[in-house]
N, C-alpha and C positions, 0 to 999 in steps of 0.2 A: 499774509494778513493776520492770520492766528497767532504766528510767532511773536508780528510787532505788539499785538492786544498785547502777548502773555508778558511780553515784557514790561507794557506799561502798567500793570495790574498793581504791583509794590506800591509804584509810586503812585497809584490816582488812590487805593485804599489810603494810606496814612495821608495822601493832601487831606482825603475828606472826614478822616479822623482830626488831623487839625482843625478843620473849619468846624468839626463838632465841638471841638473843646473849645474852639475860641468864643461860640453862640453859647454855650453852656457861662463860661464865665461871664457873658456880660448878660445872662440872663439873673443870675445871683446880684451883679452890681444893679441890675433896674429894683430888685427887691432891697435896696439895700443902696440909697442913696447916698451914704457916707463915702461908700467905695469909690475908688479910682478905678473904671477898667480897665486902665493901659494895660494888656500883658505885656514885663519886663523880658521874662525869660521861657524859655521854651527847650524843654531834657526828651530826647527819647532813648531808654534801655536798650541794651548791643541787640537783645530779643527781637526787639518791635515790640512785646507786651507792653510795657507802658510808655504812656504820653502825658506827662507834665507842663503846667504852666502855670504862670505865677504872674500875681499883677505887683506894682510896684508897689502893693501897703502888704505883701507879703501873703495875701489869701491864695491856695495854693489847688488846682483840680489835678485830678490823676485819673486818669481814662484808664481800664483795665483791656486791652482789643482778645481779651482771651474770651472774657464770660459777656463781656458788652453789658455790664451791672450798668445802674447808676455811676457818673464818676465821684471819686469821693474827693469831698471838701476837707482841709486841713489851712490852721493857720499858723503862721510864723510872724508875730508883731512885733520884731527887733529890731525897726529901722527900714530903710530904702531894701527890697529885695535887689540883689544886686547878682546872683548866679544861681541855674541849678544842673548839679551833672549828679546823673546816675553812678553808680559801681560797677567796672566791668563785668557783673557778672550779674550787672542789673538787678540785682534784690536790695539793694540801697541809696536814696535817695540823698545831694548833699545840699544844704540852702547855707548859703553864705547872705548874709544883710549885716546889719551891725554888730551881730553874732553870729557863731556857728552851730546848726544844726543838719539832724541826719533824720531819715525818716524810713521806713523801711514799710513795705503797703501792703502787705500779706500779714504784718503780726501787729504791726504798730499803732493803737487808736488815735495817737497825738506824734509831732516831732519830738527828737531827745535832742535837748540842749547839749552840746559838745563842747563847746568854747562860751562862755556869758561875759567876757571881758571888755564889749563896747570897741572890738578894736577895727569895725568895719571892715567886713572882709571883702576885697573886690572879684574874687572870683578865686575858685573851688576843684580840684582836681585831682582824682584818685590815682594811686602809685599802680602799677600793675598785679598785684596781688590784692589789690581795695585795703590794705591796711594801714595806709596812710593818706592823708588829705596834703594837697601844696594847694597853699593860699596863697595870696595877696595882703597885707594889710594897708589901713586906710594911711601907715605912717610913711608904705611906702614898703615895707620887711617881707623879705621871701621866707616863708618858715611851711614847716613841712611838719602834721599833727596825726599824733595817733589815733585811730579811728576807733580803739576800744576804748580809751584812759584820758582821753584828750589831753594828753600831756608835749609840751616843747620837743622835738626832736634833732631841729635844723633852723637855723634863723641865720638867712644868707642879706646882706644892703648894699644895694637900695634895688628898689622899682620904682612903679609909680603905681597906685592901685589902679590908673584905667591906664592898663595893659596885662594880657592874660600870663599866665605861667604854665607850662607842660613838664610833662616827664616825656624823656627818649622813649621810644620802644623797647627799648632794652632794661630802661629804666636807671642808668646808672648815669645819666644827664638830665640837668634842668634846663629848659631855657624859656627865659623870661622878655617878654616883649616892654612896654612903654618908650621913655624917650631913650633910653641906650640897652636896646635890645643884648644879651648877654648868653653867655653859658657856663653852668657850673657844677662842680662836681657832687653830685646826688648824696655821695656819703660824707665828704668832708666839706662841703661848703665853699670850696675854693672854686675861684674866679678860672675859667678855663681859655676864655678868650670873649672877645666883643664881635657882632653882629655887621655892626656900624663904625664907621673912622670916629665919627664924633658922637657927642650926644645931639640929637636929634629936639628941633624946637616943637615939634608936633608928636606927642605920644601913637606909636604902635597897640593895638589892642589885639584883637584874637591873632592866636598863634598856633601852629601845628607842626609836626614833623612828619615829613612825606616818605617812609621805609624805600619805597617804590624808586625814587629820585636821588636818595640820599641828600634829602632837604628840607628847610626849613622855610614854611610858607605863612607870611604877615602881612597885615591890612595894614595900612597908612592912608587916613582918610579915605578917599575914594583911589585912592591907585594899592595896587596891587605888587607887591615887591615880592619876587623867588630866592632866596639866597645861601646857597651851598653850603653846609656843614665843614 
């Protein structure tokens, strides 16, 4: 009986860190009737130290579970909040909406605009060293941004932006989910093969690579498809 508490202890602390941030946010929106509460998205740090969530007009809480401060409020009003993922090494925040920014919650009073280009980004994802972002954009473009310079580095087509994009674990693959789920080569851009026989009439969205399996695991609506690298 100790054993099974201790195991469940991870998981019942961060549910009710959840449930905390999610009554903190919509205690901000009852103050503050313009808001939408829906939270959009929801980051937690490889850490566990922080727990981010974002509502769709981009107001942004960040639960600290070290000091258990106040969470601090930050806003990002670029659009539909559309993703937020941490840095692997958890000291930096990424917010993709109609722009891209980064937030970092130990030094940063406000987000730092990365990208201002209006190109709606659909979703946000750190290369394994954090010194790169792969995005999504809203035209459809897999491109892959410096995290210091914000500058072009990879600009792979097509997607669709509702479907996510990963880096391998290795990091030297990309693969991109929506209607013809793909993989491509991380330094040169090339097409490496297709996921799928055809293009698919229902887009793919979140995506992962399973190390464990040697596989690539995607949502399609409510069914669940495993599919071999």
């Amino acid at each position: 009986m100790i054993v099974e508490i201790t195991r469940k202890a991870p998981f019942v602390a961060v549910s009710l860190c959840v449930v905390f941030l999610c009554a903190w946010v919509v205690f901000i929106g009852l103050n503050n009737p313009a808001t939408d509460r829906r939270i959009a998205n929801v980051a937690l740090s490889s850490s566990g130290r922080w727990l981010a969530g974002g509502t769709v007009q981009g107001r942004i809480t960040l639960l600290d579970q070290m000091f258990r401060d106040a969470p601090k409020q930050i806003a990002f009003p670029h659009g539909v909040l559309n993703d937020l993922q941490f840095s692997p090494d958890g000291h930096v925040l990424a917010i993709a909406s109609e722009d891209l920014g980064t937030y970092t919650p130990t030094q940063s009073p406000a987000p730092r605009g990365l990208r201002s280009d209006h190109e709606n980004y659909g979703s946000a994802r750190f290369s394994r060293d954090g010194q790169s972002l792969l995005v999504i954009t809203g035209a459809g473009l897999i491109e892959t941004i410096d995290m210091n310079s914000g500058t072009l580095r990879l600009k792979v087509c097509c997607s669709s932006i509702y479907g996510e994009a990963v880096f391998s674990p290795d990091g030297q693959t990309i693969a991109n989910a929506g209607h013809w789920p793909s993989l491509w080569d991380a330094r040169s851009g090339q097409l490496i093969g297709r996921l799928t026989a055809n293009r698919e009439f229902y887009a793919f969205r979140p995506i992962a690579f399973d190390a464990s399996r040697d596989a690539i695991l995607m949502d399609l609506r409510t069914d669940e498809y495993t599919l071999g690298i």
